[in-house]
MARDODREN-152785 format. One line per 2 residues: number of its first residue (from 1); their letters; for each residue x, y, z of C-alpha. Coordinates in steps of 0.1 Angstrom, whole numbers. Example, Ala and Ser with C-alpha at 12.3 -4.5 7.8 and 13.67 -1.06 7.14 Angstrom:
# MARDODREN-152785
1	AS	123 -45 78; 137 -11 71
//
This chain:
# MARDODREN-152785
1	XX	-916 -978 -393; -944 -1000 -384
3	XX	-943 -1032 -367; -958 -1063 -379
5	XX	-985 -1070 -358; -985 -1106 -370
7	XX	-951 -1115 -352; -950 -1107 -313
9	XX	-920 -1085 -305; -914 -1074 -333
11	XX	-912 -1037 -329; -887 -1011 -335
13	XX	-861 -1028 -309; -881 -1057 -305
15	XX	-874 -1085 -278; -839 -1074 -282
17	XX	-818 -1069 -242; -822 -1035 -232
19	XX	-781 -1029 -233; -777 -1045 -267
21	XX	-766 -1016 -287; -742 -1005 -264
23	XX	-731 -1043 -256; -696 -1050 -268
25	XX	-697 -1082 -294; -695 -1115 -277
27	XX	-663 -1127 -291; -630 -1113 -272
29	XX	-655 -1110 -245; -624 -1115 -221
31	XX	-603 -1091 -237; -628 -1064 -231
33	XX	-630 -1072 -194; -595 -1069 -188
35	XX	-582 -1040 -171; -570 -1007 -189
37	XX	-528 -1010 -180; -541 -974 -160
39	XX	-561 -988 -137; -534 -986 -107
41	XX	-568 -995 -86; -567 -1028 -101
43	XX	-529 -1030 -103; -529 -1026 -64
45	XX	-554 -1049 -57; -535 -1077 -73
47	XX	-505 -1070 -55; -525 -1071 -23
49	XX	-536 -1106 -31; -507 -1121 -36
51	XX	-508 -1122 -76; -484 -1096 -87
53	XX	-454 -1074 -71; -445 -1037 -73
55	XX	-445 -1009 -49; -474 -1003 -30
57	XX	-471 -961 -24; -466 -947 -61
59	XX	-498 -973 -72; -518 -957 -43
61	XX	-510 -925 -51; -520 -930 -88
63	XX	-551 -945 -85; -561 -917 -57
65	XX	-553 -895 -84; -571 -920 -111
67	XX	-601 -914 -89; -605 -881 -86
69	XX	-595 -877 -124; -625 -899 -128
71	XX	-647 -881 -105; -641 -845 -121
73	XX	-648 -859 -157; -682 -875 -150
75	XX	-690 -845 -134; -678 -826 -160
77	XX	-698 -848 -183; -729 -845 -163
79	XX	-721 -804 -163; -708 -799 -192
81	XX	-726 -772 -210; -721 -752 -175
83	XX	-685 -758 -174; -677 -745 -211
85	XX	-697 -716 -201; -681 -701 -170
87	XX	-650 -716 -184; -647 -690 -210
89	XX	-659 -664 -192; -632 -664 -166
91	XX	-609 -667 -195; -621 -637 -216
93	XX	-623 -618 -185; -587 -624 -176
95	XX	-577 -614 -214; -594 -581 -212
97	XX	-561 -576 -192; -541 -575 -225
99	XX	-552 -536 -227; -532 -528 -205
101	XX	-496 -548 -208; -464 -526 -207
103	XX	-438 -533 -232; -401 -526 -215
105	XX	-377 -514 -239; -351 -500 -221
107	XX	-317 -523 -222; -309 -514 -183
109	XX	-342 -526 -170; -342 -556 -189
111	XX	-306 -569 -191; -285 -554 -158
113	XX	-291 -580 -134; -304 -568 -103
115	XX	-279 -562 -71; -248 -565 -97
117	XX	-220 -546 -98; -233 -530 -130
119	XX	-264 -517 -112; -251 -507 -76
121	XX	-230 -480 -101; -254 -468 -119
123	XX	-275 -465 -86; -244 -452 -66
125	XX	-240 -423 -99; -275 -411 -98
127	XX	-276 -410 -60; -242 -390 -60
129	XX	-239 -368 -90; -278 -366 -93
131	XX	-301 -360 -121; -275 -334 -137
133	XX	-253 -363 -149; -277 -383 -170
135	XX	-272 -371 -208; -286 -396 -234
137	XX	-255 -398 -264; -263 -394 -301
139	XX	-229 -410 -323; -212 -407 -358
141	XX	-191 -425 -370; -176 -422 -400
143	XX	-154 -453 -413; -134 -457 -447
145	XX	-146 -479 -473; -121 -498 -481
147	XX	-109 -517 -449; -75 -506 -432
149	XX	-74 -473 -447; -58 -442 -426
151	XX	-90 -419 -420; -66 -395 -407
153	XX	-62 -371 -438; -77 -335 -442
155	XX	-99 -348 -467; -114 -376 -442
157	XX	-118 -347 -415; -136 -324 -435
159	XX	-159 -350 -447; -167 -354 -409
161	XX	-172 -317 -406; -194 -314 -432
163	XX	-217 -344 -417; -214 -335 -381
165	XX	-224 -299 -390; -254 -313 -413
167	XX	-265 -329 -381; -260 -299 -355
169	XX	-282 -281 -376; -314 -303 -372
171	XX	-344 -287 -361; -379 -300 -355
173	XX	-414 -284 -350; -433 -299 -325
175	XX	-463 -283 -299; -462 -251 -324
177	XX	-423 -243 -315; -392 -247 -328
179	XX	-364 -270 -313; -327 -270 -322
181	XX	-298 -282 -307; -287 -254 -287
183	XX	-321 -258 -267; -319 -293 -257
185	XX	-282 -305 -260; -266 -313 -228
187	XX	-249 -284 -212; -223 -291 -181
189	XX	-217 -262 -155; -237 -235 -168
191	XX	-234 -210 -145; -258 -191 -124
193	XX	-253 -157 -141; -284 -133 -149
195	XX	-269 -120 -178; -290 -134 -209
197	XX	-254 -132 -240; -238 -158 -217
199	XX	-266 -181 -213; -270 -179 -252
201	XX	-234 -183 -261; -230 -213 -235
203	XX	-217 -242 -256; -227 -279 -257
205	XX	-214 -304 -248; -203 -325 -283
207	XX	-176 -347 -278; -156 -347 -315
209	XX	-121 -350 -328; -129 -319 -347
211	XX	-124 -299 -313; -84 -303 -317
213	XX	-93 -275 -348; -106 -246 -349
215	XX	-137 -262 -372; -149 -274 -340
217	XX	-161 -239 -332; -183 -245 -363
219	XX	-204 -271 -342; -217 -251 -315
221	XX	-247 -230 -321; -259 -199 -302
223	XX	-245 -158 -308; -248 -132 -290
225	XX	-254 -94 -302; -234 -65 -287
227	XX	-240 -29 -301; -216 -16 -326
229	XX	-199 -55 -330; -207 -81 -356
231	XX	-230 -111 -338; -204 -131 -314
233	XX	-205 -169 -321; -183 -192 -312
235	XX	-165 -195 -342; -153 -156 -340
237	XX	-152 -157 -295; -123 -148 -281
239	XX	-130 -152 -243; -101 -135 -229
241	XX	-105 -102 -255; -144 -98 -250
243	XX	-137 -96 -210; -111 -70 -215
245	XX	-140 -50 -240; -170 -56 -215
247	XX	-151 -46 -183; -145 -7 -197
249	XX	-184 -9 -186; -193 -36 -160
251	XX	-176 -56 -139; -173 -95 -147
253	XX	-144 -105 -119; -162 -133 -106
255	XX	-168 -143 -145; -134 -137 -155
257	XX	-123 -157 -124; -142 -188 -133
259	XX	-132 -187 -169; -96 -187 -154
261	XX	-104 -216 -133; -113 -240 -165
263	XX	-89 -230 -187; -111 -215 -215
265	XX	-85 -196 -228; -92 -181 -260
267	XX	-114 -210 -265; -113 -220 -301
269	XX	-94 -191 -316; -58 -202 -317
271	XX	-59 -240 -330; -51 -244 -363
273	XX	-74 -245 -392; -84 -280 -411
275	XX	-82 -260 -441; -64 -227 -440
277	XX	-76 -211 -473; -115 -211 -457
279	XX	-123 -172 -457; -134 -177 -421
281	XX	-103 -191 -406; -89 -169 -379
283	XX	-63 -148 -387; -51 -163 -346
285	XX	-51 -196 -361; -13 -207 -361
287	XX	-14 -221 -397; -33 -190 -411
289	XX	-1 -176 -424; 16 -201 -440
291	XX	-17 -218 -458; -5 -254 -446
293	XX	-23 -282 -441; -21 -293 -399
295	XX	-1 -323 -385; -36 -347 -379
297	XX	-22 -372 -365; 3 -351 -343
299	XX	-31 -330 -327; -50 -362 -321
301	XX	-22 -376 -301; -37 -379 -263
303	XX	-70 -366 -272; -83 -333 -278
305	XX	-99 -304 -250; -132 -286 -254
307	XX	-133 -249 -244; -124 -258 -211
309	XX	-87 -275 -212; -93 -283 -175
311	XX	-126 -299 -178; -130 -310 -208
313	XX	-107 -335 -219; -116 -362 -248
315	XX	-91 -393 -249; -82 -410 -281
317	XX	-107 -439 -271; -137 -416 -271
319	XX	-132 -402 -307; -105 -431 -331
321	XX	-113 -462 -337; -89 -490 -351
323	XX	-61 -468 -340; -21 -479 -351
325	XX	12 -462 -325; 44 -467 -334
327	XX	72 -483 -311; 71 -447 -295
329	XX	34 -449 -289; 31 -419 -311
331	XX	-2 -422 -334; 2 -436 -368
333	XX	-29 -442 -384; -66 -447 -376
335	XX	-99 -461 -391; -127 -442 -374
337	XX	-140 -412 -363; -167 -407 -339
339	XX	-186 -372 -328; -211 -375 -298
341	XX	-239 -352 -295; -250 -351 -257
343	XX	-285 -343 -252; -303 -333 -218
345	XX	-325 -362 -203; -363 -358 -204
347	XX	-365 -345 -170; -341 -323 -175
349	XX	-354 -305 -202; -387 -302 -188
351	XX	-370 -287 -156; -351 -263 -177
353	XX	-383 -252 -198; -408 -253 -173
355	XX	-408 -219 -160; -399 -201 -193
357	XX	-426 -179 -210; -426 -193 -244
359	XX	-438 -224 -235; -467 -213 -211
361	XX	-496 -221 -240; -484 -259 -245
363	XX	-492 -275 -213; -456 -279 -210
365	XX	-449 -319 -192; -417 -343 -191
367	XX	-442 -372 -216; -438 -336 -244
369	XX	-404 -330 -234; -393 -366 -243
371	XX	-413 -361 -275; -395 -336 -282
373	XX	-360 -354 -280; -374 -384 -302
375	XX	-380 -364 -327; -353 -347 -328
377	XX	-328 -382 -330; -347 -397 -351
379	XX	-341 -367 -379; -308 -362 -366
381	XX	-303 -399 -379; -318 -393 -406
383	XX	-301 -361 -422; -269 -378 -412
385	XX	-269 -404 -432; -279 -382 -463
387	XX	-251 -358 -451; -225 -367 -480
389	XX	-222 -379 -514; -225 -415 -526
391	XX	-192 -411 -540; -173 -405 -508
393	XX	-146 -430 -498; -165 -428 -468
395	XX	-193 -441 -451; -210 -425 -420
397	XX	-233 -443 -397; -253 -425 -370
399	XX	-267 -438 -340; -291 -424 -309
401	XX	-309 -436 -282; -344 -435 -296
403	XX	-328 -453 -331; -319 -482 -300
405	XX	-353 -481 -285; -370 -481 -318
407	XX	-354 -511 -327; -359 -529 -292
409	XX	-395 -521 -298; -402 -532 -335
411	XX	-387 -565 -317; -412 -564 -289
413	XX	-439 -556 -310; -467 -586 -311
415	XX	-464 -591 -350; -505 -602 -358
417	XX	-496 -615 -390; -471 -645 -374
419	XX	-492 -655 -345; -521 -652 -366
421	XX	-507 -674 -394; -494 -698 -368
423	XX	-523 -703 -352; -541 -707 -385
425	XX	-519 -732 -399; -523 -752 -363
427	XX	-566 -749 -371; -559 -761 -407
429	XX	-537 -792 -390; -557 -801 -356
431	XX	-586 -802 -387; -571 -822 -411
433	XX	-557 -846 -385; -589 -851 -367
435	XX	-617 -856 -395; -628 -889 -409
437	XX	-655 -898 -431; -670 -920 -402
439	XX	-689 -897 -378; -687 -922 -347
441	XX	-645 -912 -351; -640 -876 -364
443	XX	-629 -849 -344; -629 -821 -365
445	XX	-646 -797 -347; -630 -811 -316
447	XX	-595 -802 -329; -608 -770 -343
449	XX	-624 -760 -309; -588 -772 -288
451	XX	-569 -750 -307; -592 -720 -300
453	XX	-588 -731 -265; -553 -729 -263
455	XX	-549 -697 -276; -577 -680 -256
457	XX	-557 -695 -227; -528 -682 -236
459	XX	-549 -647 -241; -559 -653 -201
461	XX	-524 -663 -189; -511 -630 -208
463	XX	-539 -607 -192; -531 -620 -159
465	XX	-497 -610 -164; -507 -578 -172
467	XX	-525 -571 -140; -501 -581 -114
469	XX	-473 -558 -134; -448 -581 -154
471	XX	-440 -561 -185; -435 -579 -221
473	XX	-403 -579 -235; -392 -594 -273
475	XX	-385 -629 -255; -425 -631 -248
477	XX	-444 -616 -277; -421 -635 -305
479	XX	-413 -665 -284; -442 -673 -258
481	XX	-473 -670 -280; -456 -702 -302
483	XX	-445 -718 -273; -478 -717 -251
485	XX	-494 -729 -286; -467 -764 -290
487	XX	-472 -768 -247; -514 -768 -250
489	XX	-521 -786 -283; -500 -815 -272
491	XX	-520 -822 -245; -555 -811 -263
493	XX	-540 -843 -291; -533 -870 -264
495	XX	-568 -863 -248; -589 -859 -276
497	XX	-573 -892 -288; -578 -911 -259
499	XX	-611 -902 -262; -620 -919 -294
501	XX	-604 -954 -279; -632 -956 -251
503	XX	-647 -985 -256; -684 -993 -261
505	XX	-685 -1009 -234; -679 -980 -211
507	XX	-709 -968 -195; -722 -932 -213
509	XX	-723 -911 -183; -689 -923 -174
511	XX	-671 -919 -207; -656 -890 -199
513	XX	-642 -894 -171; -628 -927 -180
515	XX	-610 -909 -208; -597 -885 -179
517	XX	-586 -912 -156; -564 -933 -185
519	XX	-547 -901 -198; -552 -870 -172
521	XX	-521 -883 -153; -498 -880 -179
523	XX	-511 -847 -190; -509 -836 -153
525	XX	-477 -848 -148; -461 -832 -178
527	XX	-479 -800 -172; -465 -798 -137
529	XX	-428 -807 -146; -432 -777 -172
531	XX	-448 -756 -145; -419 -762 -123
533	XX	-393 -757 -146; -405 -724 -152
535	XX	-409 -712 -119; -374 -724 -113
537	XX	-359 -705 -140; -375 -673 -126
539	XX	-349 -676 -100; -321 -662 -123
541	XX	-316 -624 -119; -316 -611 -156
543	XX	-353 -591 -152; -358 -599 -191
545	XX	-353 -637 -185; -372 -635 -152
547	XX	-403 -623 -163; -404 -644 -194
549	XX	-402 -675 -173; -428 -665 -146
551	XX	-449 -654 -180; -442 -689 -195
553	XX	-450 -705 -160; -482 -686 -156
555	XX	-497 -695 -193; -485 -735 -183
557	XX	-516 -734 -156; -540 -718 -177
559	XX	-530 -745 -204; -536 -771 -181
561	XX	-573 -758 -161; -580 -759 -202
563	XX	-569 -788 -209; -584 -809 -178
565	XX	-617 -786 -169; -628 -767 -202
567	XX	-618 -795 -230; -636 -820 -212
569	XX	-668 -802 -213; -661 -798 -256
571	XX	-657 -834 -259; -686 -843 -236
573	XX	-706 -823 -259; -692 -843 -288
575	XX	-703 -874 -273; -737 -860 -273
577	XX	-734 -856 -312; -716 -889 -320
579	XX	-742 -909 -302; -770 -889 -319
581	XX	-748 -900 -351; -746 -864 -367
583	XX	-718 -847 -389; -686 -838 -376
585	XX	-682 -802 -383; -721 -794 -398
587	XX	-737 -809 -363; -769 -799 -373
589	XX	-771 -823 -396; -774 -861 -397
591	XX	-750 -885 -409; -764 -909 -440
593	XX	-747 -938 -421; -769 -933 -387
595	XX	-788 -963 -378; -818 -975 -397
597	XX	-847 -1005 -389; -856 -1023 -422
599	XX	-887 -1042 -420; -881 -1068 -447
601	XX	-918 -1083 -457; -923 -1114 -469
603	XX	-914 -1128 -504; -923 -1160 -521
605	XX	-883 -1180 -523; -881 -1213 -547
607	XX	-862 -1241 -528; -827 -1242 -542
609	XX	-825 -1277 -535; -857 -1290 -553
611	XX	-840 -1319 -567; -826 -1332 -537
613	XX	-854 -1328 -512; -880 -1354 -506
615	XX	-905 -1334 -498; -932 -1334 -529
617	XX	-949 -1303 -518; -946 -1266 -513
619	XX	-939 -1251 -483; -943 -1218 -470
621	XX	-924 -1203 -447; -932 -1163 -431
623	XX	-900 -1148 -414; -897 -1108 -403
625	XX	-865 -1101 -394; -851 -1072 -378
627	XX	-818 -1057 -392; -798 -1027 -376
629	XX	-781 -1007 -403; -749 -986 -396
631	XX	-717 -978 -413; -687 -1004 -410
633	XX	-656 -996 -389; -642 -982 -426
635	XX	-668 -962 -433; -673 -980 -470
637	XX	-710 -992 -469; -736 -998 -447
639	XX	-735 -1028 -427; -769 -1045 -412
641	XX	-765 -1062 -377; -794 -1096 -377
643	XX	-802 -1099 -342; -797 -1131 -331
645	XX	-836 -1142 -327; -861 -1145 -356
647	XX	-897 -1147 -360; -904 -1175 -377
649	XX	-940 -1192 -394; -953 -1215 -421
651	XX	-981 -1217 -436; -984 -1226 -476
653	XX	-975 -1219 -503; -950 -1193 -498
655	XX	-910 -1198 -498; -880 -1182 -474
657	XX	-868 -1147 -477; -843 -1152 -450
659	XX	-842 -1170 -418; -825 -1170 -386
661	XX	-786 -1166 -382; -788 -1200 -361
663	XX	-774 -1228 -380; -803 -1254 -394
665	XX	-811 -1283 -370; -807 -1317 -380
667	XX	-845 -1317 -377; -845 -1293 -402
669	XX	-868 -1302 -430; -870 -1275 -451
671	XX	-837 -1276 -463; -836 -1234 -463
673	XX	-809 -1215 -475; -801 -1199 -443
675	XX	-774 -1164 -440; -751 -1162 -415
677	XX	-744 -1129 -393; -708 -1127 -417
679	XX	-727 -1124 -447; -730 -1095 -466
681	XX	-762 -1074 -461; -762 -1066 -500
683	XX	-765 -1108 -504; -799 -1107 -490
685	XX	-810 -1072 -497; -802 -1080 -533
687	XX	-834 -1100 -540; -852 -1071 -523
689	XX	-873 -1047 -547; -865 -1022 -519
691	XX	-834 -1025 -527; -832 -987 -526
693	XX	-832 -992 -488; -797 -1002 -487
695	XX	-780 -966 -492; -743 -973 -491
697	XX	-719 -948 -474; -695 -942 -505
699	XX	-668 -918 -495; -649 -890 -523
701	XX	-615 -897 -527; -602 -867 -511
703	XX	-624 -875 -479; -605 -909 -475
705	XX	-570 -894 -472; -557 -884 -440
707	XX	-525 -881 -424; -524 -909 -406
709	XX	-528 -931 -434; -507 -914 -449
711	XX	-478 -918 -428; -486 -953 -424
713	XX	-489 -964 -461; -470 -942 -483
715	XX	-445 -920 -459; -430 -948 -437
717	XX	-425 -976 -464; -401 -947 -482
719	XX	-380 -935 -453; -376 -981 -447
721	XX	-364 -980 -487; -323 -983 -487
723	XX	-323 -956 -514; -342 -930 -493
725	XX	-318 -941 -466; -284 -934 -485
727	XX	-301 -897 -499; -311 -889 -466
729	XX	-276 -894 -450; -261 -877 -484
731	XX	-281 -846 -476; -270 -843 -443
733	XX	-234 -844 -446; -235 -826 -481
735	XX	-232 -794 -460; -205 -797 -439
737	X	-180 -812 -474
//
């Protein structure tokens, strides 16, 4: 806009003081100049001259502290674009570590303290008995529906039977071969014997009440063929008899010996029968004869033996549950049943398979071995459940390892969806919280852009993890990602708030680091204290708890370089758009309510006070004033600042359009109607035919909401209300009447 070459000075800015727009007002001119209650620099000063009292050391060390604070954030400032740069490059370089974070599982290596008692046995068993004594155990249990009834009945027992053998019968297909039980079950003592109907009718190792019968023989897989005899299986072995056949043409003394040795017996063939009337009960079997129904609870008293007496021996604790004795400590009753399934370890069964020919074409490794035994639980878990009827007065619940370590993992598992929404919901609140319809104020974008922060420094601390080797566990993928989140957006709030009170009169270039000096303490002093904490809390031995804390402790130092090195540098470049008086959010675009010069041109004015005045001729009276338009602290309507000089000239006839904000003179003989810096812009603007000039700044309804008022005028004034009181205390004590 074009100056009026008539009136000297009267330019854009005109004769106006070069600082003017960035001046504070004149009135609470000493207020302003007062020191911040953070300036410990000022604090100390006093107290050195006498004029207050306090301790000297913990004000020195604070205003050090002040002064670096304010160092790094004008640098910062000065930097800024530089800063957010390499900023998030070091931080999405450190994330890239996510690819390659280990989720622990396994319950030893997360909850057995290290050095305990627990774990110097389990070292002491594996150094001792070696890798031959690790079996993983696959349960089931079968319980009665109705609590407290005896399970011990014929009826409960073949019920068992019939699930357990469901089970012993799984088979999987995996790497183009077929895997059953008898291949990878758990087998103790086999012995080193080239003779291949020995290795095959070697039984497992299943730990079951149903071994005190002979239906226990039903459970172990395996046969054997010998010319001119039916297939030999476990359930038709007689040990002791098929020696005495196969010595007429070998000799099998040192086998015969070692069968001696454990007590086999005639294995299976001479307990009694659950149910005598089956066709394939032994005619051996003690109650085969007389087609009764066993004493149960008389053969489960002290446990039952395997095929070897000596060696085998299952106590009453390892197979009933909820057991009931007598006075005479003879068994009673009992309300569970429980069959184990003993399966060799990984290791194990890729040592036993490694050298055998049907498993040359697979690339056969320990990674496809334990394949191969997941599989094979889960289905085994699987078909047991479906193993009886609905109708049953019993219910059977099967358990393995792999069903544990499923379920540890589906805990461990980052869920997307939750951290996701959680972070969303944070965006949709730092947003909400932060926007106003005055640009000078709103922080959308800045709240937006925290919350990003944060959780791409929690990405970083996570990566870092990563690479120096702490696993994850289900404490830090469902816990830590909400936590880091709370930690960093409550210091991203206090800053970015803090920002918005620096005052005018703060120098630009020093804006930022004056907003770091007033609040950066407290945000480092919180951030350290939680950094401490953490690091102390690694100290306690349970590895899960451990490396959750050091976790914790390493995402509280990214949180806080973010906070104090890459926020900074966002709300630097904020300042940038708030002095250029742009939108929040669309920063490519201006705000209606940025600053405006209106040349106001001359106008021919009647003297209101015509009949009073004793002059008897017209006057005329040129005036260009310069007004500064901007939006009011509300944001309502525009608002236009009069300088406080004025061009002013007479010549005839013309009449006042407005005049300077000085009060008239006594001298003043014009009697003009003169308008004072507190009234309204619209008064004078209104006898304008550019009125048009004078846009106002009218906000929607939905953009003057926001929390804060909110709280202040609607949530608070009905929590103070005594009948909000008395519900409130109602609905707290309602649940515990």
């Amino acid at each position: 806009m074009a100056s009026d070459p008539r009136v000297p000075g009267a330019g854009v800015f005109g004769d106006l003081p070069p600082n003017y727009m960035r001046s504070p007002p004149p009135v609470n001119s000493d207020l302003l100049r007062r020191p911040s209650y953070c300036h410990a620099a000022f604090a100390l000063k006093q107290i050195s001259k006498g004029k207050a009292v306090g301790q000297k050391a913990p004000l020195w060390v604070r205003a050090r502290f002040q002064a670096l604070l304010f160092s790094l954030g004008c640098h910062i400032q000065r930097h800024c674009g530089k800063v957010l740069f390499i900023g998030l490059l070091v931080f999405g370089a450190l994330s890239v570590g996510l690819r390659v974070a280990a989720i622990e599982t396994d319950i030893e290596q997360l909850w057995v303290e290290a050095g305990s008692r627990v774990s110097r046995e389990l070292r002491y068993t594996k150094e001792k008995q070696g890798e031959e004594s690790v079996f993983t155990s696959q349960m089931l249990i079968q319980t009665p529906k109705q609590e407290g009834t005896n399970i011990l009945t014929q009826g409960a027992l073949l019920l068992h039977l019939e699930a357990a053998l469901s089970a012993s019968k799984v088979q999987v297909s995996l790497f183009g071969k077929s895997w059953d039980l008898n291949k990878i079950c758990y087998k103790s003592g086999v012995p080193i014997i080239e003779n291949v109907m020995i290795e095959r009718l070697f039984p497992c190792m299943i730990v079951t009440p149903l071994d005190c019968f002979w239906e226990g023989a039903k459970l172990q897989g395996g046969s054997a063929y010998l010319p001119g005899m039916p297939d030999i299986q476990w359930m038709n072995l007689d040990p002791l008899k098929l020696m005495e056949e196969l010595s007429q043409f070998t000799s099998l003394e040192g086998f015969r010996e070692m069968l001696d040795k454990a007590q086999v017996g005639h294995a299976y063939m001479n307990r009694p029968c659950l149910d005598p009337n089956d066709p394939e009960c032994p005619l051996s079997a003690p109650n085969k004869d007389l087609r009764e129904s066993p004493d149960i609870a008389g053969r489960l008293q002290g446990g039952c033996h395997g095929f070897s007496k000596k060696f085998m021996h299952w106590q009453e604790e390892l197979i009933l549950g909820g057991r009931v004795k007598d006075t005479q400590n003879a068994l009673q009753s009992a309300e569970a049943l429980q069959t184990m399934f003993l399966l060799m370890s990984p290791k194990q069964l890729y040592e036993h398979f490694k050298d055998d020919y049907e498993i040359h074409d697979i690339n056969w490794n320990e990674d496809k071995a334990t394949a191969i035994l997941e599989s094979w639980q889960r289905k085994f878990v699987e078909v047991a459940h479906g193993s009886i009827p609905q109708n049953s007065t019993s219910e059977i619940h099967a358990f393995s390892t792999t069903t544990l370590n499923d379920i540890m993992k589906s805990f461990s598992d980052v869920s997307v969806i939750r951290v996701a929404g959680g972070y969303l919901l944070m965006l949709a609140y730092a947003c909400v919280t932060m926007l106003r319809w005055d640009c000078a104020k709103s922080q959308g974008a800045v709240g937006l852009a925290g919350v990003l922060l944060v959780a791409l420094s929690v990405a970083a601390g996570l990566g870092l993890c990563s690479l120096l080797g702490l696993s994850f566990n289900a404490a830090t993928t469902q816990v830590l990602p909400f936590l880091a989140l709370g930690i960093g957006v409550d210091d991203m709030f206090l800053l970015a708030h803090s920002f918005t009170e620096t005052g005018i009169n703060i120098p630009f270039k020093e804006r930022t680091g004056d907003c770091l000096r007033r609040t950066g303490t407290s945000v480092a002093l919180t951030s350290i204290n939680n950094m401490i904490a953490f690091f102390m809390a690694a100290l306690v031995p349970i590895p899960a708890l451990r490396a959750f804390s050091l976790q914790a402790a390493i995402i509280v130092v990214f949180n806080f370089a973010m906070v104090l090195l890459i926020f900074p540098a966002i709300l630097s470049l904020d300042l940038h758009r708030r002095e250029d008086k742009r939108l929040d959010i669309l920063c490519c675009f201006y705000s209606p309510c940025s600053s405006r010069v209106i040349q106001i041109q001359p106008q021919e004015f009647s003297d209101a006070n015509d009949n009073t005045t004793t002059h008897s001729h017209a006057t005329q009276i040129t005036t260009t004033v310069q007004a500064f338009t901007q939006c009011d602290a509300a944001g309502q309507h525009i608002v236009t600042i009069l300088p406080p000089t004025s061009q002013i000239s007479t010549s005839p006839p013309s009449v006042l359009v407005a005049s300077s904000p000085v009060p008239p003179s006594p001298t003043d003989s014009y009697g003009s109607q003169l308008f004072t810096p507190s009234s309204s812009t619209r008064d004078l603007l209104a006898q304008m035919d550019e009125s048009k000039e004078a846009r106002e700044c009218v906000p929607l309804p939905f953009f003057r909401w926001n929390l804060s008022s909110f709280a202040r005028e609607k949530y608070a004034p009905l929590l103070l209300k005594p009948e909000s009181k008395v519900a409130l205390l109602v609905s707290l004590f309602s649940p515990y009447t």
